[in-house]
C-alpha positions in Angstrom: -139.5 -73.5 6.9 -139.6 -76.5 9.0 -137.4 -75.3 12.3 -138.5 -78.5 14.7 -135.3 -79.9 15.8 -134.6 -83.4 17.1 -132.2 -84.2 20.4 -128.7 -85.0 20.2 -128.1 -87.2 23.1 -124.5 -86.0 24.4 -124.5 -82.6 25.4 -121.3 -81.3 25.0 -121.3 -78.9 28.7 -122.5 -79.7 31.9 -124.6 -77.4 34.0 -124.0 -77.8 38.2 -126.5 -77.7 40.5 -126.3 -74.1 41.4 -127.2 -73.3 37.9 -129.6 -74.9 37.4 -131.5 -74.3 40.5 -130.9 -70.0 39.6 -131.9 -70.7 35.5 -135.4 -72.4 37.4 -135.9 -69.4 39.4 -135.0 -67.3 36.1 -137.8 -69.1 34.4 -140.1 -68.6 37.2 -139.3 -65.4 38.0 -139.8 -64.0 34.0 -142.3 -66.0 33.0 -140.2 -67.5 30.2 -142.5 -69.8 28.1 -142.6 -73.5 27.8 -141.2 -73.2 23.9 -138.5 -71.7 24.8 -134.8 -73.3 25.4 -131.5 -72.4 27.5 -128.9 -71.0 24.8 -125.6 -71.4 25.7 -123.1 -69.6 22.7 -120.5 -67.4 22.2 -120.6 -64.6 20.1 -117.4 -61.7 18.9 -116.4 -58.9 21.2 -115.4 -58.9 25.1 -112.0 -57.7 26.5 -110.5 -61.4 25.4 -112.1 -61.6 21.7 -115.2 -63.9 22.5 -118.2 -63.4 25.2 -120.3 -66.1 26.2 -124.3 -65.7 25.7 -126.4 -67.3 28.4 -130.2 -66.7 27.8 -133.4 -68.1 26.8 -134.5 -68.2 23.4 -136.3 -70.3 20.5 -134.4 -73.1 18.6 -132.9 -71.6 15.4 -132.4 -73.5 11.8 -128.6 -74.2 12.8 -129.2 -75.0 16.6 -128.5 -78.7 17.9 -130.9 -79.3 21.1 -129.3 -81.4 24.6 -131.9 -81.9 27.2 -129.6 -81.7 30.7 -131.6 -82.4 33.6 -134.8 -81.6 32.6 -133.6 -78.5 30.7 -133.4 -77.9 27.3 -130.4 -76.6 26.1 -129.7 -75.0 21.9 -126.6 -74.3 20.8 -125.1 -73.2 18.0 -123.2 -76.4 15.4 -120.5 -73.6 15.0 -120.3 -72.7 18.9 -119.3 -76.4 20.1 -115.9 -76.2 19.3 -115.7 -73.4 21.7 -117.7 -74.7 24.0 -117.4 -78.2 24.1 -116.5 -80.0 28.0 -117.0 -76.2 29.6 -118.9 -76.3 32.8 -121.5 -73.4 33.7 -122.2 -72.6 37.6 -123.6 -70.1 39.6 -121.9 -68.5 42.6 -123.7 -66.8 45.7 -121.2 -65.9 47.4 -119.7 -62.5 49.4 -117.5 -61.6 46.8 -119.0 -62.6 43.7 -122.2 -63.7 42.6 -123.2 -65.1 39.1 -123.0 -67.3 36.7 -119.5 -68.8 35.9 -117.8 -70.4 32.7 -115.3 -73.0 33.1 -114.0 -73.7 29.8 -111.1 -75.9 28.8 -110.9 -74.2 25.6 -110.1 -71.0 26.7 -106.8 -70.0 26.1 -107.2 -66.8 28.3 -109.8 -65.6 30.0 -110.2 -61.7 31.4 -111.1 -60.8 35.3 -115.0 -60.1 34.5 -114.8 -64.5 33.3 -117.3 -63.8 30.9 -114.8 -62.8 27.9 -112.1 -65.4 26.7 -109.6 -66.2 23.7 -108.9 -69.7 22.5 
């Protein structure tokens, strides 16, 4: 099975600065290889009834693949509607430090902000 996928040219989130200068160290860091892409999803579980995934990976059959400033980003078909205009960050600061979700889908989201409804 053929799995080579072609761009879609709007991506439907946007990754700040911050995170995308901690995914480069990430990639650095762990030696991810060159084939593989930044998945951004959602899957079932989490204190609010959907957790967000965050990771790198290979492109899957059902993936759509965004290139967003010089990364390449899979997702999902099914995920965009739950993911669609959310912004991922990364905080350093005293209190908290990590990557953050900010999704205008989310209908709730629990204190650990990686677990939401909508």
């Amino acid at each position: 099975m053929d799995t080579t996928l072609e761009k879609t040219t709007t991506a439907p989130i946007a990754l700040t600065v911050g995170a995308l200068e901690q995914l480069d160290i990430i990639r650095r860091q762990e030696n991810i290889p060159e084939n593989y892409a930044l998945r951004v999803g959602v899957k079932g579980g989490g204190c609010s009834g959907f957790s967000y995934v965050l990771g790198f990976d290979t492109p899957q059959e059902n993936d759509d693949i965004y290139e967003i400033a010089g990364f390449q980003v899979i997702m999902n078909k099914a995920h965009a509607i739950y993911l669609i205009g959310m912004e991922v960050d990364f905080v350093n600061g005293l209190e908290n430090r990590g990557f953050t979700f900010n999704n205008p889908n989310a209908t709730s989201t629990c204190g650990c902000g990686t677990s939401f409804s909508a």
